[in-house]
N, C-alpha and C positions, 0 to 999 in steps of 0.2 A: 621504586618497585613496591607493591601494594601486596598487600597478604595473600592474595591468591597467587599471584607469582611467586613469592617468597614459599610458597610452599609446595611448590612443584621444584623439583630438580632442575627440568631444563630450563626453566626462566631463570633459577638461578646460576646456570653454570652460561648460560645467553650473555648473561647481564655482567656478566667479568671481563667478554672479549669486546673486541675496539667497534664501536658503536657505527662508523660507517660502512665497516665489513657486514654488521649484521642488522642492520635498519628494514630492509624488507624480510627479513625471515622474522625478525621480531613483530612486522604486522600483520605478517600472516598468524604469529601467535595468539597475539592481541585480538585479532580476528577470531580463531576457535574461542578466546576467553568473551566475546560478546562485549569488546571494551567500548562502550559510547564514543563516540567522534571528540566531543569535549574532553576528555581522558587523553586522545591520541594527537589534540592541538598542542596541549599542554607537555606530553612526551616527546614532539618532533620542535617544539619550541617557538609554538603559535600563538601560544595561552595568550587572551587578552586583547591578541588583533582584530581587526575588524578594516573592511571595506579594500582600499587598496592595497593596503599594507599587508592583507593578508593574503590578497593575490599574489601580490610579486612575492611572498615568500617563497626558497627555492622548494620546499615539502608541502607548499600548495597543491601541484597535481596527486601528489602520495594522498593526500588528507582529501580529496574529492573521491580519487579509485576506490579508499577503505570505506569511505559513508556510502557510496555505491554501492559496492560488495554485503556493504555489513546490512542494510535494508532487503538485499535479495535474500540474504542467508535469514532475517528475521521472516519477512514475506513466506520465503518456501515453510519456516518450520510452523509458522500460524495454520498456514491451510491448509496442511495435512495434521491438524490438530482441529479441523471447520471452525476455525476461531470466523465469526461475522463478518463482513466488510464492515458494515455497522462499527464494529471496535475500531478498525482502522482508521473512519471516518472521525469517531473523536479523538483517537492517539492523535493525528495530525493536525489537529485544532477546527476541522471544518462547523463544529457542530457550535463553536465559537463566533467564528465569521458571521456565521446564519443561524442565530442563537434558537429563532420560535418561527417555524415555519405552517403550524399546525393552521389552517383556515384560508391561506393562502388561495390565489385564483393560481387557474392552470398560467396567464398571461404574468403572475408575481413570479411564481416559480422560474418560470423561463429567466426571467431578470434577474433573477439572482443568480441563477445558475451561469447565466451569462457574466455577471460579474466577479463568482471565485474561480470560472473556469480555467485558465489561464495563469494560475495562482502556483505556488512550488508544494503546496498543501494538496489540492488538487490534485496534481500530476501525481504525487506521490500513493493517493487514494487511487488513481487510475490505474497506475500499477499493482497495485494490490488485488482489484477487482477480478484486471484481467486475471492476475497467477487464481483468484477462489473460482472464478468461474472455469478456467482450462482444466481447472481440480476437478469441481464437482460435474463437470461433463464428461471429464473421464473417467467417471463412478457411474455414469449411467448402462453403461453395457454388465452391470453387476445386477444381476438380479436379488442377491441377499446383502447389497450394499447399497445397493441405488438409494440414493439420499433424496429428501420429502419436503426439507425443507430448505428454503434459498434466503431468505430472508431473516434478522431477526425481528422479535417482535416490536420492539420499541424503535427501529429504520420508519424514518422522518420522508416523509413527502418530496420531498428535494432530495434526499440519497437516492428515494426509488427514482426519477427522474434523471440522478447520471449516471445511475445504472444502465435508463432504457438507451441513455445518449452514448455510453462507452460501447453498448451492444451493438446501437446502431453503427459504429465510428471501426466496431471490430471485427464486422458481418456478421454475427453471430446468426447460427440457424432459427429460423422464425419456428420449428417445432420444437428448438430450446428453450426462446423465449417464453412463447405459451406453456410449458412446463413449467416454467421459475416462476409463472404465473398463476399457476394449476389452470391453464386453458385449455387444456391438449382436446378436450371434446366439447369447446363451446361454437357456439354459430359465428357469422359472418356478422351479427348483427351484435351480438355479447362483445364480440371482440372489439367493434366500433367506440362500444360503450366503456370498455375500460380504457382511463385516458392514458396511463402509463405504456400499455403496449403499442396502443392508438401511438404514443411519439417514435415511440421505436419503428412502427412500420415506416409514416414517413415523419421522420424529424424534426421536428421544428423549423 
């Protein structure tokens, strides 16, 4: 038991009674305490496994549902704080993967994006997107909230590109995307010329 528990009552008075009585109410605890997945191997008595061994463990499915759960509960509380995709994209190491993408042709892009797509880093960036964008679309019927900016400033040529691919993948409204774009009054012809929306209309 670690000093934040130790100092709450009820993880202390938890932590006296018989441990397979109370093993899911303890991760739902765990869970409000924000405990890392690493923290909750080590608690259900995983510390150290790796590959099969940590599958057939019997508190393998428990330690998949919390890392689940605990990324929705981080996710929601980022993007109602407009924390970037951008941050998510290096919390998960993508910016790692695909260190320097700045110069790239639109045909590199594509290949790379073709090769982390598919990734467990990806997906998890995917999911993020989706919760900032259902966010920040649903701030657009606010007229003294309506949010200006969708990007951050330092998002890399390859983030905006699986942006335009998750838009495309999640139908997103083409008068949303031309927003997150600032397109909303450009021509038929402007909009050709920007290549990130240009993949969004038809994808790659």
């Amino acid at each position: 038991m670690d000093s934040s528990e130790r100092a709450n009552p009820i993880s202390k008075f938890l932590s006296k009674i018989n441990d397979k009585v109370l093993v899911p109410l303890k991760i739902e605890w765990w869970l409000e305490l924000g405990k890392p997945v690493d923290d909750l191997k080590k608690k259900l008595g995983m510390a150290g496994l790796t590959g099969n061994a940590l599958v057939r463990h019997k508190n393998y499915p428990r330690l998949v549902r919390y890392a689940r759960k605990l990324e929705e509960n981080t996710i929601w509380t980022l993007v109602h704080k407009d924390v970037s995709t951008y941050y998510w994209w290096n919390r998960v190491g993508l910016n790692r993967m695909v260190p320097d993408t700045e110069g790239m042709t639109t045909n590199e892009l594509k290949a790379q994006l073709y090769r982390i797509k598919d990734t467990k880093e990806f997906q998890s960036y995917k999911r993020y997107a989706i919760a900032f964008d259902d966010y920040i679309i649903g701030l657009f019927g606010s007229g003294y909230n309506r949010p200006t900016k969708f990007f951050d400033e330092n998002t890399t040529p390859l983030e905006k590109m699986a942006r335009a691919k998750i838009w495309r993948e999640t139908n997103r409204r083409k008068s949303d995307v031309k927003e997150f774009f600032n397109l909303e009054r450009a021509s038929e012809d402007q909009l050709r010329l920007n290549k990130y929306y240009a993949l969004y209309f038809r994808y790659l």
